[in-house]
C-alpha distance (Angstrom), angle and dihedral (degrees) to the residues before:
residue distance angle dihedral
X1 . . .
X2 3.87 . .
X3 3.81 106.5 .
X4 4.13 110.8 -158.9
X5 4.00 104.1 -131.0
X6 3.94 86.4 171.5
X7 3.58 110.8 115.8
X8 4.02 115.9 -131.0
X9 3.79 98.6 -107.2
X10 3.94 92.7 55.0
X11 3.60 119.2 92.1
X12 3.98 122.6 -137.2
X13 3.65 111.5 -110.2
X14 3.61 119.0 -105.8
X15 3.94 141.3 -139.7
X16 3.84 114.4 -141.2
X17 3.56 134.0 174.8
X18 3.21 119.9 -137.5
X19 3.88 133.0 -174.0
X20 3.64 120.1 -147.4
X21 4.04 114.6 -157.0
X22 3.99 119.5 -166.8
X23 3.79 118.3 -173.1
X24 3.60 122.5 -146.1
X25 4.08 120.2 -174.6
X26 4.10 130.1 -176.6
X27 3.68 120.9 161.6
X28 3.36 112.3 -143.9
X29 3.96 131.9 176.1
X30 3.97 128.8 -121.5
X31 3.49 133.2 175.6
X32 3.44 118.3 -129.9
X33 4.06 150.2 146.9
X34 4.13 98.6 -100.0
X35 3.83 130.7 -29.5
X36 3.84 98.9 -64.6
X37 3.13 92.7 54.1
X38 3.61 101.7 54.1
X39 4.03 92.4 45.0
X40 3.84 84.1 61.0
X41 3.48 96.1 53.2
X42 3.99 93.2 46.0
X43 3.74 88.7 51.5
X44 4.33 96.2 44.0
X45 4.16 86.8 48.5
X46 3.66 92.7 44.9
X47 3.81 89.5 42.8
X48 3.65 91.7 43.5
X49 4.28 74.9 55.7
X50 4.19 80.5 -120.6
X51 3.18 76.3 133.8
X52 4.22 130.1 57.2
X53 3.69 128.8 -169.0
X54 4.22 109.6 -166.3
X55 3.48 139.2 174.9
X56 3.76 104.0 -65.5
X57 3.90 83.5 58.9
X58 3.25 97.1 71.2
X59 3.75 123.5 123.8
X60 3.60 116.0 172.0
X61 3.75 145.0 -12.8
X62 4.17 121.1 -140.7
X63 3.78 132.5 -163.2
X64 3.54 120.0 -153.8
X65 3.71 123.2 -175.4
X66 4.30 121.0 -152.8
X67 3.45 103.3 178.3
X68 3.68 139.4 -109.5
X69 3.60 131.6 -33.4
């Protein structure tokens, strides 16, 4: 048997899950055809990690709260 010792002005703690978003930004130039193009390159050097964002890119860091478990 589970006996409640909490008294009634205490609150049960709580699991939340929280997601933490940081933002990164670098502008970099390509040369390319048209638009498309040039987003494909950007994302094949930066996947190819050609291209390296670091700390002194950062922008911005977001909480977002989604509830309890």
């Amino acid at each position: 048997m589970k006996v409640n010792t909490m008294k009634k002005d205490e609150k049960a703690a709580q699991k939340f899950q929280i997601e933490i978003v940081e933002t990164m930004s670098a502008l970099v130039e390509v040369v390319a055809e048209n638009s498309e193009t040039a987003l494909l390159k950007a994302r094949e050097i930066y996947r190819n990690e050609d291209i390296i964002l670091y700390p002194d890119d950062f922008i911005d860091t977001k909480f977002n709260i989604f509830g309890r478990e």
